[in-house]
N, C-alpha and C positions, 0 to 999 in steps of 0.2 A: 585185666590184671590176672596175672597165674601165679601161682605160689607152690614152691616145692621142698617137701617134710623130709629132711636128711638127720642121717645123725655126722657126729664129726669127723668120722673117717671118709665117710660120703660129701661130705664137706669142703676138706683139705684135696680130694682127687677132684672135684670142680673145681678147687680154685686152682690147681694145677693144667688143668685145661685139657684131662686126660679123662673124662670121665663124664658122658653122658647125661648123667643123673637121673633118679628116678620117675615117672611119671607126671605131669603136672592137672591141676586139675582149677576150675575158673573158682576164683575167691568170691563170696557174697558176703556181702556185709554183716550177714545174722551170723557166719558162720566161722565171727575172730575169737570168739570164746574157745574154738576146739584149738587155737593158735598158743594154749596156755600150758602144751605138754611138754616134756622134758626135751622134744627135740626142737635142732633149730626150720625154721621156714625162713625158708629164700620168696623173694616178690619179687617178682619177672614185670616187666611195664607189659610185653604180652605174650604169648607163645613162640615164638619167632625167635627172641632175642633169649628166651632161654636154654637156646642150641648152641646159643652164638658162642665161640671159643673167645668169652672176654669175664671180667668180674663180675658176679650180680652187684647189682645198686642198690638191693637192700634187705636186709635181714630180718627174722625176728625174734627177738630173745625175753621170756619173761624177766620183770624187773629185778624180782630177786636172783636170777638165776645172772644176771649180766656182770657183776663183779667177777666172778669167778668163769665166767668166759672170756671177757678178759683177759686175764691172767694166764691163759689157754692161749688165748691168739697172740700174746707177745712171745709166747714160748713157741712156741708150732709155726707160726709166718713171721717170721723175723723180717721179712723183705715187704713186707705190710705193717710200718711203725711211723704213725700213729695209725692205727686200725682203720677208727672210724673217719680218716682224710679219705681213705679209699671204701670202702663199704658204710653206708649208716647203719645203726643199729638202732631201731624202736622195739618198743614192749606193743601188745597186742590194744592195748587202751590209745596210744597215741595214732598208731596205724588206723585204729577206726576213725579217731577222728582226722587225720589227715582226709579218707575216705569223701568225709560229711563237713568237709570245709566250708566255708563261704567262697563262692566266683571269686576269680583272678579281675583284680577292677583296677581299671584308671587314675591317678591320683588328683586328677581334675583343677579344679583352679587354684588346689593347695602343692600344684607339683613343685612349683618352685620354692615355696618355702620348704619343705620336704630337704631338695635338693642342697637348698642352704644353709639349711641347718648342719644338712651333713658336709659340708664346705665349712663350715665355721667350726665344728669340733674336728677336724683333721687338722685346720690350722692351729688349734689351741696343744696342738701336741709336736710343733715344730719348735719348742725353746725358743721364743721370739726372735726366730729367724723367718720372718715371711715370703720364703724366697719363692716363687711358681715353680721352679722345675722339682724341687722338693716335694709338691703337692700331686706328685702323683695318683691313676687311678685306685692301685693299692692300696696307699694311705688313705685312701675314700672310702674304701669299700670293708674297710679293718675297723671303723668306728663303731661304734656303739647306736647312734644315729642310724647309718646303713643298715644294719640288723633289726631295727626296730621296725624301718622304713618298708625295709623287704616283708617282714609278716602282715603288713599293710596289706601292701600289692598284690600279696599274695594269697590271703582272704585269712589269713590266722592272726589276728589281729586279735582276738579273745586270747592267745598264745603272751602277749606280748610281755608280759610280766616274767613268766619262763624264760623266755628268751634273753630278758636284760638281765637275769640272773645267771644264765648261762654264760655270757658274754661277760661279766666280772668273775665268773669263778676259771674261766679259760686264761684271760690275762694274769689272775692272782698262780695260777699251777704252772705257767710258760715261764713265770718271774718277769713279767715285762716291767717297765720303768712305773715308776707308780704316777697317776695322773694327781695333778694338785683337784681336781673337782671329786667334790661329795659326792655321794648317792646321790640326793637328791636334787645337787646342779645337774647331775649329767641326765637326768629322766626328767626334769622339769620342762626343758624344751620342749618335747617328742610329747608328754602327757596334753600340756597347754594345745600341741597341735594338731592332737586326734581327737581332742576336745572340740576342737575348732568343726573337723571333719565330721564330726557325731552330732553336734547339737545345734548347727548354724550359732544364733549370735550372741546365745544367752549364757549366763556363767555355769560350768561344769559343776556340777553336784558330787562328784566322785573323785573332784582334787584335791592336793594338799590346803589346807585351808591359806598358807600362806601366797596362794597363788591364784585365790580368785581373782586381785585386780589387775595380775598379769594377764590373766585369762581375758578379763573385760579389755584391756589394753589391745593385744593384741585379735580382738575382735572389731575395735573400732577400726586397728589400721587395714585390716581386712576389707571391712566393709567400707571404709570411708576414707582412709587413706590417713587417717589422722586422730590424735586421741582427743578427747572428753577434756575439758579442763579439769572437770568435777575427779577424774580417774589421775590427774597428772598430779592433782594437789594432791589425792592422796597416798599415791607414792611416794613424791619427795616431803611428805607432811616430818619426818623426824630431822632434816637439812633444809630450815625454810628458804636457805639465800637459793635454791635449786628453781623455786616459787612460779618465777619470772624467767627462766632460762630457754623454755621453749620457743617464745615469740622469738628471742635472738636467731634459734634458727632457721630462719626464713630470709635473713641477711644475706650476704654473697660467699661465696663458698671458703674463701679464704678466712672472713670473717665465724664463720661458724665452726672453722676448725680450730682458731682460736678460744671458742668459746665449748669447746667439746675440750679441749686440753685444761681450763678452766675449773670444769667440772670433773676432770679425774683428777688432780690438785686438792678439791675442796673434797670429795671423798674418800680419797687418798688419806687423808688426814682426820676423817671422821669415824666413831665408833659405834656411831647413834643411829646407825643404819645397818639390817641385817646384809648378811656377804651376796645371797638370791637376787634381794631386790636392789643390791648396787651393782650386779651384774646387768640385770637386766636396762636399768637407767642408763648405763654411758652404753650399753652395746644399743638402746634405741635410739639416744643422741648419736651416735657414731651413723648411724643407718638413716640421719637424717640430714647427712654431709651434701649426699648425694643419693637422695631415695631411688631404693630398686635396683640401685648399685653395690656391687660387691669390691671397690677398686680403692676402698679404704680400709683394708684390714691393716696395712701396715702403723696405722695410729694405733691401733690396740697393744704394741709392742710394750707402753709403758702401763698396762692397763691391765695384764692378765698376772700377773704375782699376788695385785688387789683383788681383784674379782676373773678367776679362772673361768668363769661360766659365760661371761662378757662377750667372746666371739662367739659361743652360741646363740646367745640371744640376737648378735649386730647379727648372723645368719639370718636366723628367724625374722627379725624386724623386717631385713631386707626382703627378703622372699616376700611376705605378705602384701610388700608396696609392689611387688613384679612387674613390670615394662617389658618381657623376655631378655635382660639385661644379664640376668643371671647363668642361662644355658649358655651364653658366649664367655663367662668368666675364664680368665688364665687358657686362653685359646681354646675356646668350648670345652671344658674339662667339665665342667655343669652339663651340657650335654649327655655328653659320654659316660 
């Protein structure tokens, strides 16, 4: 990594593609504390590419000093709006630890719920239109899911709270359409499934309390492909007629979609259930239409005005029971 200390006139003739630039010299980790002075540093991936007649890929600008650079680069590069689409810009504290990451890792036997997850909240922003060609890789990769998923893979995963904060203050400043899911429907999935990834099969100590026996839930269908009665009673404990509804789904597939419409009906109409754990209930019955399949979201259509978080969890559910059924969804778009 080489890094090169400009001021902003030095600056704008780089980014003009007219100007050599001054000397570079190799960056060491001890030495992001001298990266705290008035000018800015350019980070080169290596010497080579700091010749190269193209944009640097990353800058570095103390944090106080970033509002008001800023306001410089929309004034000065007009033809670079949004700034940071084409250059990032870190402060010298996050550059380190970029630095001192954790390894780039595999997502292992949780890839597919991962993947699902982020397949079920891309659907839940289609206005229950469940169409496939609508589900785009774009709409995949614009979730809130995908951003979480990537600091995973990408060893920033201690990141991951920044990030989902990031990720709602970007949609709140673009004015995007507002999502009907809470904070804490849209992070509950993603928290549940790093939980999963971090502790094997015991319940998270560091989640919302209302999500330990999702947590336990969706450890059972992990490990075992199916829940604890002792964990089923006590979810549906405040809607006792729910009690007995699981053995139903073991019936024949017709008969269980009957009996999943059943139960968004009796929810539908009930108040004695928080909006989380009735998301989470029909999106598990949904996922147990046809486990490890993803080819029933179109039931969810009368389901998400009640519980918006419902196709994330029918994601989630579904992933955990994974057959490889999932990478093939909507002509491998799970893949991809």
């Amino acid at each position: 990594m080489y890094t090169e200390s400009v001021n902003r006139r030095e600056f704008l003739e780089i980014i003009n593609r007219s100007y050599p630039g001054p000397a570079q010299r190799a960056l060491q980790p001890d030495s992001f504390s001298e990266l705290r002075g008035p000018e800015l540093t350019i980070v080169w991936p290596d010497e080579a590419q700091s010749r190269e007649p193209q944009l640097p890929p990353l800058i570095v600008v103390p944090e106080e000093n970033q509002r008001e650079f800023f306001a410089w680069a929309y004034t000065f590069l007009p033809s670079l709006r949004p700034f940071t689409a084409f250059i990032r810009v870190v402060d010298p504290s996050t550059l380190d630890s970029m630095e001192h990451r954790n390894a780039s890792r595999s997502l292992g036997r949780l890839s597919e719920a991962y993947i699902a997850l982020i397949l079920g909240e891309a659907v839940s922003y289609l206005d229950r239109r469940p169409e496939w060609n609508q589900l785009a890789s774009s709409v995949c990769t614009n979730t809130h899911s995908f951003a979480l998923t990537r600091t995973v893979a990408l060893g920033f995963e201690q990141y991951s709270q920044n990030i989902s904060a990031a990720w709602q203050s970007v949609g709140a400043l673009t004015r995007q359409s507002k999502r009907n899911l809470d904070e804490l429907s849209l992070v509950a999935p993603f928290e549940v499934l790093r939980d999963l990834a971090e502790s094997g099969t015991g319940t998270g100590t560091l989640l919302h309390p209302s999500l330990f026996s999702i947590r336990e839930a969706c450890g059972a269908l992990l490990t075992d492909g199916e829940l604890k009665d002792s964990t089923w009673r006590y979810l549906t404990a405040p809607v006792v007629e729910l009690s007995g509804v699981r053995e139903k789904m073991s019936a024949s597939r017709e008969d269980r979609v009957r009996v999943f419409e059943w139960a968004v009906g009796l929810l539908g109409s009930s108040r004695s259930i928080e909006p989380l754990r009735t998301g989470f209930i029909l999106g598990y019955l949904c996922s147990r239409i046809a486990p490890g399949s993803l080819n029933h979201f179109d039931l969810l259509n009368g389901v998400l005005p009640i519980a918006p978080s419902a196709a994330l969890w029918f994601g989630l559910c579904s992933g955990l029971q994974g057959r490889g059924q999932v990478l093939a969804f909507a002509d491998g778009l799970g893949r991809r």
